[in-house]
C-alpha positions in Angstrom: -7.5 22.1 0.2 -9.0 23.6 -2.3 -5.7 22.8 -4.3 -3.5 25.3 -5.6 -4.5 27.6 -8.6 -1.5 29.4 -10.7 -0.7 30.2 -13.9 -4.1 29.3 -14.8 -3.5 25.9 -13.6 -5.0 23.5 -11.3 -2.0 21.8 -9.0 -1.7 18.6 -7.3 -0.8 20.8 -4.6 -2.5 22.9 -2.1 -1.6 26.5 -1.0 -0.9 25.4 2.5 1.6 22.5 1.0 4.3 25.2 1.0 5.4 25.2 4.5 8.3 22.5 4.9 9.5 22.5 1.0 10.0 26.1 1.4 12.0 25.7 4.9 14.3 22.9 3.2 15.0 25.4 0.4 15.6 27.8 2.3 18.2 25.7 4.7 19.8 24.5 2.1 20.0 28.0 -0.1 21.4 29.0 3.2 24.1 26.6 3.4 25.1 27.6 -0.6 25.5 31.0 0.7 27.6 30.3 3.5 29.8 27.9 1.1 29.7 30.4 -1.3 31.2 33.3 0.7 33.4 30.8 2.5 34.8 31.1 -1.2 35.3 34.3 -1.5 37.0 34.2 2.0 39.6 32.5 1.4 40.0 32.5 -1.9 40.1 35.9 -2.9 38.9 36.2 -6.6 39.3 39.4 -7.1 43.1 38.6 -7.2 42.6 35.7 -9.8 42.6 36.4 -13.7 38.8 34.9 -13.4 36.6 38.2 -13.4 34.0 36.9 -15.8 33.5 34.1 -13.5 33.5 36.1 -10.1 30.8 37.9 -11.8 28.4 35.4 -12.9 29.0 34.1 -8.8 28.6 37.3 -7.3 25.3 37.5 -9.5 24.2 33.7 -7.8 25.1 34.9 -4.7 22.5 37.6 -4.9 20.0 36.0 -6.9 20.4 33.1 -3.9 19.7 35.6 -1.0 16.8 37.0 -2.3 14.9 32.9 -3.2 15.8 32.3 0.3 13.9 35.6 1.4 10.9 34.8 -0.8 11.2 30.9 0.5 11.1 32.1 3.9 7.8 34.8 3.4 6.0 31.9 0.7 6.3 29.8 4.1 5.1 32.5 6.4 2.0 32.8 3.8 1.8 29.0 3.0 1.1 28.4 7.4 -1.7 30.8 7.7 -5.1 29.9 8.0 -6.8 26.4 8.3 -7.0 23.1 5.5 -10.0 24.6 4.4 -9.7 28.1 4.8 -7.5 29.3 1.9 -8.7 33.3 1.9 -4.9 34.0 4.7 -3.0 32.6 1.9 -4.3 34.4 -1.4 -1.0 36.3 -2.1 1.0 33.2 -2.4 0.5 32.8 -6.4 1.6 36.3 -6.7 4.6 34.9 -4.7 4.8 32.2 -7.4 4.5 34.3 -10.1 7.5 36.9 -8.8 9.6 33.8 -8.4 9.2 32.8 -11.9 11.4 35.6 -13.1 14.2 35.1 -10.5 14.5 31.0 -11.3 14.4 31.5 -14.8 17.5 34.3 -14.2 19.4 31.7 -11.9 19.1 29.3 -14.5 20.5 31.4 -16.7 23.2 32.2 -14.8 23.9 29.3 -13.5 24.5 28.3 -17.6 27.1 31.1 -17.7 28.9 30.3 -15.3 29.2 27.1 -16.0 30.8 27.7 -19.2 33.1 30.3 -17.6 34.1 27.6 -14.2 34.9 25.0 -16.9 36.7 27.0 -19.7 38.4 29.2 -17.3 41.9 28.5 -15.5 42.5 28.8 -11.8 44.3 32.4 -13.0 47.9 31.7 -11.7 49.9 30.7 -8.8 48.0 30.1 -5.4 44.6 30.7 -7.0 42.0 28.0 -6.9 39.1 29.8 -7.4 38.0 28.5 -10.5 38.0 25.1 -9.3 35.9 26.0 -6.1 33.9 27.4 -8.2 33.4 24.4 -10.4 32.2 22.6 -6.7 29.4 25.3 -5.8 27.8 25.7 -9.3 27.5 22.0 -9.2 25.7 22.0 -6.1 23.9 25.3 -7.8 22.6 22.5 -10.3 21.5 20.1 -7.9 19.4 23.1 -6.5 17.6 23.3 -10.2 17.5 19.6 -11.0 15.6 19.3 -7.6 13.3 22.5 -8.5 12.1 21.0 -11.7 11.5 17.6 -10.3 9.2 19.1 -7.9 7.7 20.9 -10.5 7.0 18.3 -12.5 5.3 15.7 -9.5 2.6 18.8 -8.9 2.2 19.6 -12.4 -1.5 18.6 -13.1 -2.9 17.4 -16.5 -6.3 19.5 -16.4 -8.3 20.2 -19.6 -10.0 23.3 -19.0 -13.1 22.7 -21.7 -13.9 19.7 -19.9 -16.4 20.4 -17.1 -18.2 17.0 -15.8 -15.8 16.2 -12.7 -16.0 12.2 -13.1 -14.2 12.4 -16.8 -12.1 15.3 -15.4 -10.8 12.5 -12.2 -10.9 9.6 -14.8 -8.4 11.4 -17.0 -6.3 12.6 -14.4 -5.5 9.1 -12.8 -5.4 7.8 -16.7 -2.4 9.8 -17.5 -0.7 8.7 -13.9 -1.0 5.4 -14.8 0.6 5.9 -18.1 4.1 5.4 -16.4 3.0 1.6 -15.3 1.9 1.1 -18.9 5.4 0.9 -20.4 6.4 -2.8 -22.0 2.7 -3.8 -20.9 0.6 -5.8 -23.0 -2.8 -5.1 -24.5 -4.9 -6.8 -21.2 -2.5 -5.3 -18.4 -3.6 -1.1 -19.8 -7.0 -2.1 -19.7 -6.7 -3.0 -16.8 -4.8 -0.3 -15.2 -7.3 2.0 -17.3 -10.5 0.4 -15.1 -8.5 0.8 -12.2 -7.9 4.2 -12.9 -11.8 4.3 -13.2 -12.1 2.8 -9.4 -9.4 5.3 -7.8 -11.1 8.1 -9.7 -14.6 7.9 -8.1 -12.6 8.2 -4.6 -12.2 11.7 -5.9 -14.6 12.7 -7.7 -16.2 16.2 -7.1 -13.6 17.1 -4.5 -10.8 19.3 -4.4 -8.0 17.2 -2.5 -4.3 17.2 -3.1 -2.4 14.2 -1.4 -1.3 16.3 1.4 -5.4 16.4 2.1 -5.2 12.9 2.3 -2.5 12.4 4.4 -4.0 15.2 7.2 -7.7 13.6 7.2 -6.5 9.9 7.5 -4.5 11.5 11.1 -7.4 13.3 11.9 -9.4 10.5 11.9 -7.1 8.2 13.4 -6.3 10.4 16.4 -10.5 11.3 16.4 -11.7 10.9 19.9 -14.9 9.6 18.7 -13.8 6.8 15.9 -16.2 4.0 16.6 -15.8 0.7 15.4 -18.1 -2.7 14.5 -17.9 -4.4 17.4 -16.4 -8.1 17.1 -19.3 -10.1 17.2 -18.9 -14.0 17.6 -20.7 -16.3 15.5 -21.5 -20.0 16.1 -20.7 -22.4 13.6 -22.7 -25.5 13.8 -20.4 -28.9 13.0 -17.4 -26.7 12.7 -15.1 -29.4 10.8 -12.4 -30.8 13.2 -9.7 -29.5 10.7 -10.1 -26.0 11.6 -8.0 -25.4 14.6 -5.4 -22.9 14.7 -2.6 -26.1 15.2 -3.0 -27.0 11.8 -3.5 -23.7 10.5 -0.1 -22.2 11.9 1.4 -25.9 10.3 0.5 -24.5 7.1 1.1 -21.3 6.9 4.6 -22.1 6.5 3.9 -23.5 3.0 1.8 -20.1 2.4 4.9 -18.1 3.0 7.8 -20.2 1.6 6.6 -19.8 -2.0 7.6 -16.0 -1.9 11.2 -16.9 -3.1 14.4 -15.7 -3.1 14.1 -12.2 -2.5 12.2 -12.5 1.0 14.4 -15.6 1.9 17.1 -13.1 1.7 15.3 -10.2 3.6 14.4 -12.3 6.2 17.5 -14.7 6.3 20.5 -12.0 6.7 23.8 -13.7 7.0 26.4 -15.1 4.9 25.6 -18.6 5.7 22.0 -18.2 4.2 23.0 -16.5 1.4 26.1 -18.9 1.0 23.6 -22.3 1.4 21.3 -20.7 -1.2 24.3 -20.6 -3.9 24.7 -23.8 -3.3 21.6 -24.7 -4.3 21.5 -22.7 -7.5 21.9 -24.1 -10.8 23.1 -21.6 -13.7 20.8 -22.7 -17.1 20.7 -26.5 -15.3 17.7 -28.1 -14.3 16.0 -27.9 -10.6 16.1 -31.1 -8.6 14.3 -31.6 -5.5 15.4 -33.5 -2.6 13.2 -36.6 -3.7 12.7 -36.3 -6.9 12.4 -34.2 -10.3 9.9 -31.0 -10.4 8.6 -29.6 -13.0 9.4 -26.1 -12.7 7.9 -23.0 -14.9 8.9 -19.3 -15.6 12.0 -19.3 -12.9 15.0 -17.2 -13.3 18.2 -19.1 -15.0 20.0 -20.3 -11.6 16.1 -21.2 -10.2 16.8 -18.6 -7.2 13.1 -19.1 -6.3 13.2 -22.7 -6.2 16.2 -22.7 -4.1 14.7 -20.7 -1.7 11.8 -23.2 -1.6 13.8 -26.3 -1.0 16.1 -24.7 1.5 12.6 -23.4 3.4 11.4 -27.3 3.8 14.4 -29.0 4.4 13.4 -30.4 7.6 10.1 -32.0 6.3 9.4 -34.4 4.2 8.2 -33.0 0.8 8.6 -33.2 -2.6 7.9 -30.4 -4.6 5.8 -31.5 -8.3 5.0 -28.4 -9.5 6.5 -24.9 -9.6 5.1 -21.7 -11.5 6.7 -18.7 -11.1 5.3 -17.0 -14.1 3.4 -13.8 -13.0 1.3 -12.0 -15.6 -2.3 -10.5 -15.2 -4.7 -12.8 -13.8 -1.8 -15.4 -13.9 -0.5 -15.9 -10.1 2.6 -18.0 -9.1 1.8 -21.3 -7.2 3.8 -24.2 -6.0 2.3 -28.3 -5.9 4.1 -30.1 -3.3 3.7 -33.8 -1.3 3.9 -33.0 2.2 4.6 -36.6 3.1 4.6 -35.4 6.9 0.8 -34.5 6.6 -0.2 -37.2 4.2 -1.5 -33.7 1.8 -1.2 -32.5 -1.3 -1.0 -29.2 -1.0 -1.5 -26.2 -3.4 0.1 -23.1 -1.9 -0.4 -19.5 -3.7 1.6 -16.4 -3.5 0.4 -13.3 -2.1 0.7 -9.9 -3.6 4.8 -9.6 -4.9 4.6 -7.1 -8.0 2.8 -4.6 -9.9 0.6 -7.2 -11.6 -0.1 -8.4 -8.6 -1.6 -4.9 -6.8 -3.7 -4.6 -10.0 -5.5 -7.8 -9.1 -5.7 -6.9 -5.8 -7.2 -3.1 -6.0 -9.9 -4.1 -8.5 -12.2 -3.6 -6.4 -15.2 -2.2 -8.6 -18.3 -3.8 -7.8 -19.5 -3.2 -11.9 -16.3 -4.0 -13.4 -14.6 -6.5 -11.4 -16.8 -8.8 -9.7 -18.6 -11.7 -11.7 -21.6 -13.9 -11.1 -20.4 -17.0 -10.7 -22.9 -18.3 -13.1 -20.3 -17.1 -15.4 -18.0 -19.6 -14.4 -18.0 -22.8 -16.5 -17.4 -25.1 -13.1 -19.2 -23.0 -10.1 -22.3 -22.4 -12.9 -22.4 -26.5 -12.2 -22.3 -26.2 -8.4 -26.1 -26.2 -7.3 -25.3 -25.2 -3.2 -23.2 -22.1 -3.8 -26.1 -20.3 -5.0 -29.0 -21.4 -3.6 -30.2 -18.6 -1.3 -29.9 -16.3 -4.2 -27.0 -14.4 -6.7 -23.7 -15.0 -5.4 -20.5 -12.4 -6.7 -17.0 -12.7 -6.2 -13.9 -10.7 -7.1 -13.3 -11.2 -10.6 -9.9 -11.0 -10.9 -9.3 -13.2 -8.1 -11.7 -15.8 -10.1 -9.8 -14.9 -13.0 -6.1 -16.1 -11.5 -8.1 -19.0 -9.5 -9.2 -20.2 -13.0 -5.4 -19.9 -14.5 -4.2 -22.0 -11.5 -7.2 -24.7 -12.0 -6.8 -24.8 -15.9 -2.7 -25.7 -15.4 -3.5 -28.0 -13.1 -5.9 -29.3 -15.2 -3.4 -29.1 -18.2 -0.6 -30.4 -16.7 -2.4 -33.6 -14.9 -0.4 -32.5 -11.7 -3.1 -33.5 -8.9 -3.9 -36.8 -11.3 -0.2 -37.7 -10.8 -0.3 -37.4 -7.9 -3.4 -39.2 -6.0 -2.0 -42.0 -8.1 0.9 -42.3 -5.9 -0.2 -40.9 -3.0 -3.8 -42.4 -2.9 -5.0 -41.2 0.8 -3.5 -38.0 0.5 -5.8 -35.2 1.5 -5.9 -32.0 -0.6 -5.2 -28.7 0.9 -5.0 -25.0 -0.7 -3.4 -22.3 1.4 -2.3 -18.9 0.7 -1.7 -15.5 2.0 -3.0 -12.1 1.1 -3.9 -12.4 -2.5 -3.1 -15.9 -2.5 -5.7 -16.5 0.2 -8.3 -15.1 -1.9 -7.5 -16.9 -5.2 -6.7 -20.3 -3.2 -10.5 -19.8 -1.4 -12.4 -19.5 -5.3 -10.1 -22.1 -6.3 -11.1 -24.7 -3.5 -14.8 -23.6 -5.1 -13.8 -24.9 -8.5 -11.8 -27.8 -7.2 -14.3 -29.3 -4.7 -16.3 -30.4 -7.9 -13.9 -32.7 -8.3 -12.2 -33.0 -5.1 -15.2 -32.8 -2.2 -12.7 -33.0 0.5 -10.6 -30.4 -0.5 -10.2 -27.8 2.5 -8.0 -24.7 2.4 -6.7 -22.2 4.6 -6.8 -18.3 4.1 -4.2 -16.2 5.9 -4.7 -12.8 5.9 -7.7 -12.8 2.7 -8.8 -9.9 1.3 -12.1 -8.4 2.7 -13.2 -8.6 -0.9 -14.1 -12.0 -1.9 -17.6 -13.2 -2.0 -20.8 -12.4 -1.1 -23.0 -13.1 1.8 -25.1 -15.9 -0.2 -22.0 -17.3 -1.2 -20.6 -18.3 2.5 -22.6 -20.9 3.7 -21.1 -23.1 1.1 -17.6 -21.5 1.3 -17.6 -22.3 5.3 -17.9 -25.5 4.4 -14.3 -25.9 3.0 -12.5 -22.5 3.7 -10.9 -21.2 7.2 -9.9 -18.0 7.2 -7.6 -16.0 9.6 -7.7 -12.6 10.1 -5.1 -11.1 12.8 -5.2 -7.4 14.5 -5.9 -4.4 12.7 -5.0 -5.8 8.7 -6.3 -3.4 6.5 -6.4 -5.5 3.6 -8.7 -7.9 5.4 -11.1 -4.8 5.8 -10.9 -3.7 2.2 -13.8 -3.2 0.6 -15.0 -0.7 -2.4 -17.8 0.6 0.3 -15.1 0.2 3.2 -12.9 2.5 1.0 -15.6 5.1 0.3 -16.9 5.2 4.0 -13.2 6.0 4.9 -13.3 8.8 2.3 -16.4 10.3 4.2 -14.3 10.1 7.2 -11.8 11.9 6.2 -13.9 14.4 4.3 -15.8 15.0 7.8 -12.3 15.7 9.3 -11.1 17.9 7.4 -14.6 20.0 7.1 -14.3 20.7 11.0 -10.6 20.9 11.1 -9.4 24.3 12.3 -6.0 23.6 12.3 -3.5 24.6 10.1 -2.2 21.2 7.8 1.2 21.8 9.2 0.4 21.7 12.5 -1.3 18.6 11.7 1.1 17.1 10.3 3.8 17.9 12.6 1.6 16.5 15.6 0.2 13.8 14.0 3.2 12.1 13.3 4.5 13.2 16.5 1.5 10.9 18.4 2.0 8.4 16.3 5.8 7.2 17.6 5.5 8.6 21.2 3.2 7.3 23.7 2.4 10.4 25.5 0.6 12.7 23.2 1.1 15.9 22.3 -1.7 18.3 24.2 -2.8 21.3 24.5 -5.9 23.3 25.3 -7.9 23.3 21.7 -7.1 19.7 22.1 -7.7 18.7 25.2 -11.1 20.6 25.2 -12.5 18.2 22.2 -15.6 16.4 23.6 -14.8 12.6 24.0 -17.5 9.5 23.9 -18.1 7.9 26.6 -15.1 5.7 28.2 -17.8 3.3 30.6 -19.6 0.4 28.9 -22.6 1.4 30.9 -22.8 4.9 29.0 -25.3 6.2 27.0 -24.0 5.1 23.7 -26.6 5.9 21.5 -26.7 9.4 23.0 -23.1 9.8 22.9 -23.4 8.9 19.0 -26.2 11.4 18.2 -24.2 14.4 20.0 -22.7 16.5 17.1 -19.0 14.5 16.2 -16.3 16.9 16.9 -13.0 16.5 14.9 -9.6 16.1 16.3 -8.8 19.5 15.0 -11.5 21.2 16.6 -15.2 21.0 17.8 -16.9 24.2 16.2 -16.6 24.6 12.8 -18.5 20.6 12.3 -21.9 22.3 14.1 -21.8 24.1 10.2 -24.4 22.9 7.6 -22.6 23.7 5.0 -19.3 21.5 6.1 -21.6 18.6 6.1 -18.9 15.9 4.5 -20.7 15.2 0.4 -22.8 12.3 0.6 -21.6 8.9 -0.9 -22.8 8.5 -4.5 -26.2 6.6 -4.0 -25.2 4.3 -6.6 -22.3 3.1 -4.3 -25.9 1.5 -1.4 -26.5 -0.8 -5.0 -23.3 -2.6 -5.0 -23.0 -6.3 -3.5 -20.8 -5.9 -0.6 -18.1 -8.7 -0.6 -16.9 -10.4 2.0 -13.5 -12.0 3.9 -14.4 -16.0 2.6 -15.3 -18.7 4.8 -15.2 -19.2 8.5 -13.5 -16.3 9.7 -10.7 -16.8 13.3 -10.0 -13.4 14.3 -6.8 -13.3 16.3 -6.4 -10.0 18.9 -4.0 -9.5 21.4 -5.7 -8.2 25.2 -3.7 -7.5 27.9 -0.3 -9.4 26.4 -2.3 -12.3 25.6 -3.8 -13.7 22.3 -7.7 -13.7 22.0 -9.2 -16.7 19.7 -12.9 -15.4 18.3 -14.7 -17.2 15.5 -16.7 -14.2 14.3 -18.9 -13.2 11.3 -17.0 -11.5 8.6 -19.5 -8.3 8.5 -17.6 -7.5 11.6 -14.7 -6.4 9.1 -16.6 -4.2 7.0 -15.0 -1.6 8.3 -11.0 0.0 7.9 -10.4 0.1 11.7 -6.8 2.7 11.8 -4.2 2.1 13.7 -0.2 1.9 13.8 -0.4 -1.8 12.7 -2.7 -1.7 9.9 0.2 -2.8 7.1 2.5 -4.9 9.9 -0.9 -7.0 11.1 -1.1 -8.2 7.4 2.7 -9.5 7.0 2.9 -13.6 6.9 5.6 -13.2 10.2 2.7 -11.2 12.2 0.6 -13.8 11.4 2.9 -16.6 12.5 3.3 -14.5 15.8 -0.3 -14.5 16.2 -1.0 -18.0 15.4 2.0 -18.9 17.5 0.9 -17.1 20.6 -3.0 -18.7 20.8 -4.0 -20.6 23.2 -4.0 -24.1 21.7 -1.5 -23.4 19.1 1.9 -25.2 19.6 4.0 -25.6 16.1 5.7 -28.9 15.5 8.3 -27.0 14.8 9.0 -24.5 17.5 11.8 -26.8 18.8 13.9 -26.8 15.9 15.4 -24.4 13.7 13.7 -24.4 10.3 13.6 -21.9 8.3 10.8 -19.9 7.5 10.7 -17.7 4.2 7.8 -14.7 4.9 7.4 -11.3 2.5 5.9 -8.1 2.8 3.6 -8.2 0.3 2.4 -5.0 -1.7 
């Protein structure tokens, strides 16, 4: 940071990004060398017919040494200074530009002899040069292929006549996305074009390359000083009898199964799992279930997916009705099945599994992807979710909740079924982006269904707002285990992360190396990596007795170091005021929040502002995965699953 300016150029790269691509070039240029001359060794050319060739290899030989000199000094430049102090490195595009010359000469090179190594003979008896040759200026290639790859994932797409930064960021992430456009339709670019709009206003007005990104989001998590909401336990009057972590862990398995084949694979290694699923496959046949005929939608031609379902439940008593596989924008896979066990009809949603699927789940503009659900044929109907004022949710969640209610709908599924199963109680459950569709669906379902409950496993923290949850604790329990980020995703959790990092980074004095290196270094090994600029940084307060609030006003020092934040003019750039009008949305319903303390499992019913905040850690993406939640659920105290004794298996993903 700032990034790199060359050739009259902005890069997506910064000055100080040199340091470890210019050390692997130089390694490896190293290694070319040594081969090389291990050809000339022992395989003399000079006494081969093959002069034109020794030439044109002689000439890469040369042209090798001096890259790897100029590698090695672009490094030496690239590790001076600090992240934001670029003024030691201000020779490196003159470095850039004397290296133009001499690539564009090995290429050329490189071209002649290739033509010579692959016309030319081995030039008689014992002499093999030619084809050792043909070896090294292959590898020469793979030199240049990798070159111009790297070239091209820095090159930056800047229009210099355009000045206003927002248009400048907006068009930037517009072209990245153009790659993810390819065989889309019409309403899949627009909306990968608004969420190019959302990622742009992270970046807007400030210079960062993704190196940047990567440094601040160690500094921050390594900060002595990162301060957290505290967990704060809320009472829920009349708490309904249903939500209890038992039945919650019960269902979670029907939240996970409908992942499909791939996961049943991942997480089912062995040739007797993946011999029992072709056994379930039919090639262009139709699916049966174990009790019955299911209708099944948008499967592969040997119903893979389905398989995987059956074989997930076939120690309870189920029968699968419905199966939609078909995944487009706004359009989420869900499964309809008779858990005879239970006496429920459950509606199970999968999480986050594709491309389509992270669209839905990273709209998170407040403007452009959340809806008042006065827009909503059915919840415009429902009188209590609104009645202590405007209530918002995430629109494209609503979006896919309304695709699953309208084929349910279509199809007469839950009609079918309450006639033959009468008592039956209905249930929604979900994971990850299937938690927070399955929670707005319960909302459009309970017209119909009062009794309808449903269970959220790891929801977004982006659902609905505050107004909205005194009716959505009514029918919604939510669980939220360790650190998951996705639970704590928010537009304004996302921008006060940004500051973070931007506040970092101002009073880092470290070089982005160094950061790097030591960063990673802390986060596998326990012991950290010290040393006196470090150990000097001022820490809060470790006693709960302390002086918190004085602790807080003391100037915050960065992990870097603790002088250069003292500095006005590193202030980090204020949040865009628009981003204090935005309706902060919310992880849906009551909200369990599963910890571990000590070895042992912590059970707190607390209020979801609690997780307005990404909290960083080495678990962040694990704590979100369906099998981390089964661990946690597991492990409570008052959780026992019906099934711990026997061997069923349980089909969980990593979702996107």
């Amino acid at each position: 940071m700032p990034s790199l300016v060359a050739f009259n150029r902005q890069w997506n790269i910064g000055s100080d990004d040199f340091v470890f691509p210019e050390i692997t070039e130089a390694l490896v240029r190293i290694s070319w060398v040594a081969f090389g001359v291990s050809v000339f060794v022992f395989h003399f050319p000079l006494a081969c017919s093959t002069h034109n060739l020794t030439f044109h290899f002689l000439a890469l030989l040369v042209i090798n040494v001096i890259t790897i000199l100029l590698a090695i000094f672009t490094a030496v430049i690239s590790a001076r200074g600090t992240i934001m102090d670029s003024q030691p490195r201000r020779l490196l595009p003159r470095l850039l530009y004397i290296r133009l010359p001499i690539f564009i000469i090995e290429v050329a090179l490189t071209i002649l002899a290739t033509v010579h190594a692959f016309r030319s003979t081995n030039g008689g008896e014992g002499c093999n040069f030619a084809t050792i040759a043909r070896v090294t200026i292959v590898l020469e290639w793979f030199l240049i292929a990798t070159a111009i790859v790297g070239l091209f994932i820095v090159f930056h797409l800047t229009e210099s006549e355009v000045e206003d930064g927002t248009t400048i960021a907006q068009k930037s992430w517009s072209r990245r996305m153009r790659i993810f456009k390819i065989g889309q339709d019409h309403s899949m670019r627009a909306a990968l074009d608004d969420l190019a709009v959302l990622i742009s206003s992270f970046f807007v007005d400030s210079d960062l390359v993704p190196s940047d990104v990567v440094a601040g989001l160690l500094l921050a998590y390594h900060s002595p000083n990162n301060q957290y909401p505290p967990v704060k336990e809320k009472e829920h009057e009349n708490r309904p009898s249903w939500m209890n972590l038992k039945d919650a862990e019960y269902f979670l398995h029907h939240a996970t199964c409908v992942y499909g084949w791939p996961t049943y694979i991942l997480y089912n290694c062995g040739l007797k799992s993946i011999y029992r699923l072709f056994r379930k496959l039919q090639c262009c046949g139709r699916m049966r279930c174990a009790q019955g005929q299911s209708m099944v939608v948008e499967d592969n031609c040997c119903y893979c997916n389905t398989a995987a379902v059956i074989l997930a439940n076939e120690r309870r008593n189920i029968d699968l009705q419905f199966m939609s596989f078909r995944n487009r924008l706004y359009e989420v896979p869900f499964a309809v099945i008779a858990d005879h066990d239970r006496k429920s009809i459950v509606i199970t949603i999968r999480g986050s599994c594709s491309l389509i699927d992270l669209v839905t789940d990273l709209s998170l503009e407040d403007e452009l992807m959340t809806v008042d659900v006065d827009q909503d044929a059915t919840l415009s109907q429902d009188e209590n979710i609104d009645r202590r004022g405007d209530v918002r949710v995430h629109r494209g969640m609503l979006r896919s909740a309304r695709y699953v209610f309208d084929t349910l709908n279509k199809n007469k599924i839950l009609n079918d079924l309450f006639i033959s199963n009468p008592n039956y109680q209905l249930v929604v459950c979900g994971h990850s982006l299937g938690a927070g569709v399955g929670s707005l669906l319960t909302m459009l379902l309970k017209q119909e269904y009062p009794t309808v409950i449903c269970y959220a496993f790891a929801p977004p923290g982006c659902v609905i707002s505050e107004y909205g949850q005194d009716e959505m604790e009514k029918y919604v329990m939510s669980v939220v285990s360790g650190d998951d980020i996705v639970s704590r995703m928010s537009f304004q959790s996302l921008h006060r992360l940004r500051e973070r990092v931007f506040q970092e980074l101002m009073g880092c004095q470290r070089a982005k190396h160094e950061i790097l290196i030591r960063g990673v270094y802390q986060l596998f090994f326990k012991y950290p990596w010290q040393d006196e600029s470090l150990s000097g940084v001022p820490r809060l307060p470790d006693s709960p007795t302390a002086d918190l609030e004085s602790a807080l006003l003391t100037r915050r020092s960065s992990y870097g170091s603790a002088e250069a934040a003292n500095d006005p003019a590193n202030d980090p750039p204020s949040r865009n005021p628009e981003h204090n009008k935005r309706l902060q949305l919310y992880v849906p319903g009551c909200t369990v929040y599963l910890s571990t303390v000590d070895g042992a499992t912590n059970e707190t019913w607390i209020d979801p502002k609690c997780l307005s905040d990404v909290k960083l850690s080495v678990s962040v993406l694990s704590d979100h995965l369906p099998a981390a939640v089964q661990k946690f659920l597991g492990s409570a105290p008052g959780s026992s699953s019906e099934e711990s004794s026997e061997e069923i298996v349980v089909v969980t993903s990593q979702p996107v």
